[in-house]
C-alpha positions as CSV (number, residue, x, y, z in Angstrom):
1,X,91.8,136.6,179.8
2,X,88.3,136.5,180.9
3,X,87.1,140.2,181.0
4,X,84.3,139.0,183.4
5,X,87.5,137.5,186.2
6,X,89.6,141.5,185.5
7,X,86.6,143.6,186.0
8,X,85.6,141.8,188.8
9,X,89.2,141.8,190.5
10,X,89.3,145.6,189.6
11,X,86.1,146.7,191.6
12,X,87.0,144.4,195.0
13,X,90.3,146.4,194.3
14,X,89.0,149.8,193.8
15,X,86.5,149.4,196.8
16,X,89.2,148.0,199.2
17,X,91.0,151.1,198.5
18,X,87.7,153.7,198.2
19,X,87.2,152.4,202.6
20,X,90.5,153.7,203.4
21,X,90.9,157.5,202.1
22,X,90.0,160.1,204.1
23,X,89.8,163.4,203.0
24,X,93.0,165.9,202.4
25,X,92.4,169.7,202.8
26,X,95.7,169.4,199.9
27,X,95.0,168.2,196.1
28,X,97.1,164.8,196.5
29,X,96.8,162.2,194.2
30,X,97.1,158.2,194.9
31,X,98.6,156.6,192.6
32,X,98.2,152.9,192.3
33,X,99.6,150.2,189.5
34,X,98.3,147.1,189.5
35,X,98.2,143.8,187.2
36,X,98.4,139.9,186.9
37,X,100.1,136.9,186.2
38,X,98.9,133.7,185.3
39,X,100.1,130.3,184.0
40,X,98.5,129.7,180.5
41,X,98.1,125.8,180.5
42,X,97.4,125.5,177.1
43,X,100.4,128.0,175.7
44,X,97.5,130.1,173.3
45,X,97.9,134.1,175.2
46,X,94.9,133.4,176.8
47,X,93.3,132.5,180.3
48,X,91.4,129.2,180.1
49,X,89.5,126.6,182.2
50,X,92.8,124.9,182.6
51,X,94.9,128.2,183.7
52,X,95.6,129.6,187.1
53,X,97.0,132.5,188.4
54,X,100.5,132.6,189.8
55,X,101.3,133.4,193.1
56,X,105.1,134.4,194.5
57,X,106.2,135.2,190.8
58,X,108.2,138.4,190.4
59,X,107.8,140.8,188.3
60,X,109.5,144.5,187.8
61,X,108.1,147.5,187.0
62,X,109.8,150.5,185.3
63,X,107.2,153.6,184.9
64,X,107.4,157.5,184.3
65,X,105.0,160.0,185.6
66,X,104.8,163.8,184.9
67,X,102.4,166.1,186.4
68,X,102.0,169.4,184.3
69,X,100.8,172.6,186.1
70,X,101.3,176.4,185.9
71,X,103.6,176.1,189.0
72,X,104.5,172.6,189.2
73,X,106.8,170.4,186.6
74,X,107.4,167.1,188.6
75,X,108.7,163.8,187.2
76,X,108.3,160.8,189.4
77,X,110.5,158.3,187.7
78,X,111.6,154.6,189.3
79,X,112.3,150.9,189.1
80,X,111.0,148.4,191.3
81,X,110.5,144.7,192.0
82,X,107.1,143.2,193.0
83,X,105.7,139.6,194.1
84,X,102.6,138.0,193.3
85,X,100.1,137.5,195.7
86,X,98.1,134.4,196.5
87,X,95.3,135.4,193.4
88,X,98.3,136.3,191.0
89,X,98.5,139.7,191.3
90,X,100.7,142.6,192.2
91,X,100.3,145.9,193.0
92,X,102.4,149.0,193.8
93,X,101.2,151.8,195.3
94,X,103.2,155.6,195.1
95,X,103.4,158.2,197.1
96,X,101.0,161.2,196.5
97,X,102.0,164.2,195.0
98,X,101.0,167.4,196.0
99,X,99.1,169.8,193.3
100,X,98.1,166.4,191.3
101,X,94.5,165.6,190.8
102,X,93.0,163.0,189.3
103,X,91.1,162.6,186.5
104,X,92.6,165.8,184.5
105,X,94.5,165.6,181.6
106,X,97.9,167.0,184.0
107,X,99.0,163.5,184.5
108,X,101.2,161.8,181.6
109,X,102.2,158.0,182.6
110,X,104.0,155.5,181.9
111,X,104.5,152.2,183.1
112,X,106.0,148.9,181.8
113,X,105.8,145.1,183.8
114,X,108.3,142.7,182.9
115,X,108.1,139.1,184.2
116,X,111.3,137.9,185.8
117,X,110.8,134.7,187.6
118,X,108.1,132.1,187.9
119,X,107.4,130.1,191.3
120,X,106.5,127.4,189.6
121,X,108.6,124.5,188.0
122,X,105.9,123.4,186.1
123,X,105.5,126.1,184.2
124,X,108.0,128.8,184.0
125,X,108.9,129.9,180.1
126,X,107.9,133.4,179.7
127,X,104.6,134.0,177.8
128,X,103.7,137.4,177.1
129,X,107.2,138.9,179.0
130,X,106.1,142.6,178.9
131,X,102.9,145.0,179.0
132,X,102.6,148.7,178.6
133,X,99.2,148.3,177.6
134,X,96.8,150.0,180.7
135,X,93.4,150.4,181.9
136,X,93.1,154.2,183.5
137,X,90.2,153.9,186.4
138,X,90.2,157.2,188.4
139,X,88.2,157.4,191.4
140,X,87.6,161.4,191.2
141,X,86.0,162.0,194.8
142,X,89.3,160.2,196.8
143,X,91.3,161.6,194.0
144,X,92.5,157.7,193.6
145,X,94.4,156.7,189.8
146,X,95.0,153.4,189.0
147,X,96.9,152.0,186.6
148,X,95.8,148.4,185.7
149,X,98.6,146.6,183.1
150,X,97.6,143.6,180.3
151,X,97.9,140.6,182.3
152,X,101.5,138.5,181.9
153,X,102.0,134.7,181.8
154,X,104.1,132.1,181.6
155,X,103.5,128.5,180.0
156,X,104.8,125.0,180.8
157,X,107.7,123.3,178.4
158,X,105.4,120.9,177.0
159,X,101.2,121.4,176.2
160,X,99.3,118.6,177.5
161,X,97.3,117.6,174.4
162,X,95.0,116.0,176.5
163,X,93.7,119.1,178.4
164,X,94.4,121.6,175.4
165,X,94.2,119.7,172.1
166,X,96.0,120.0,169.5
């Protein structure tokens, strides 16, 4: 996927959510995990002129996080279901948990999306079906993680040679 189309996604994301901490007197961190799905046109793994992102798919996340401190041994572990948005992507935000900063080594992670559904006839077979693959960013200063996953996909049941060639 175009690197240039992620990073850009990433900062409008990370600023969005930069104007809305305020400051805690506690050490809580946000957690947030994040990723997108796309319809890949020309069934090669990767976002070209001729793909678009999905909108309304669903998707289901299954992720694991430990926070490791002198007093604190918490496991935050769950399962949840999650929709595209309008640009393809989806996001689920957790609850903070006190004594956990971010951007020290205390946090272990992780986190798997699964596609489950398309919403689009066109082009609904599962692509890549899975990612456990992430890009950390941690915003120190709002003590802000977020977890952004490979992007999924699904193709259509038949490659237009015309737009993709052969």
């Amino acid at each position: 996927m175009n690197q240039l189309i992620l990073f850009i996604l990433s900062s409008l994301f990370i600023s969005s959510l930069s104007s809305k901490v305020e400051p805690s007197k506690k050490t809580r961190a946000r957690i947030t995990v994040m990723g997108i799905v796309y319809c890949d046109i020309c069934s090669n793994n990767s976002f070209s002129k001729h793909s678009y992102f999905l909108p309304g798919a669903e998707v289901r996340l299954d992720c694991k996080f430990k926070a490791s401190w002198p007093r604190t041994r918490e496991q935050i572990s769950f399962s949840v279901n999650r929709t595209t948005n309008r640009d393809g992507m989806y996001r689920l935000e957790i609850p903070s948990v006190d004594g956990v900063a971010c951007g020290q080594a205390a946090i272990h992670s992780s986190c798997e999306a699964s596609i489950m559904r398309s919403s689009s006839k066109e082009c609904n077979v599962p692509g890549y079906k899975s990612s456990t693959k992430e890009i950390a960013i941690q915003v120190k200063k709002q003590n802000i993680c977020i977890y952004r996953l490979n992007e999924l996909n699904f193709r259509p049941s038949k490659t237009d040679a015309g737009l993709c060639g052969n």
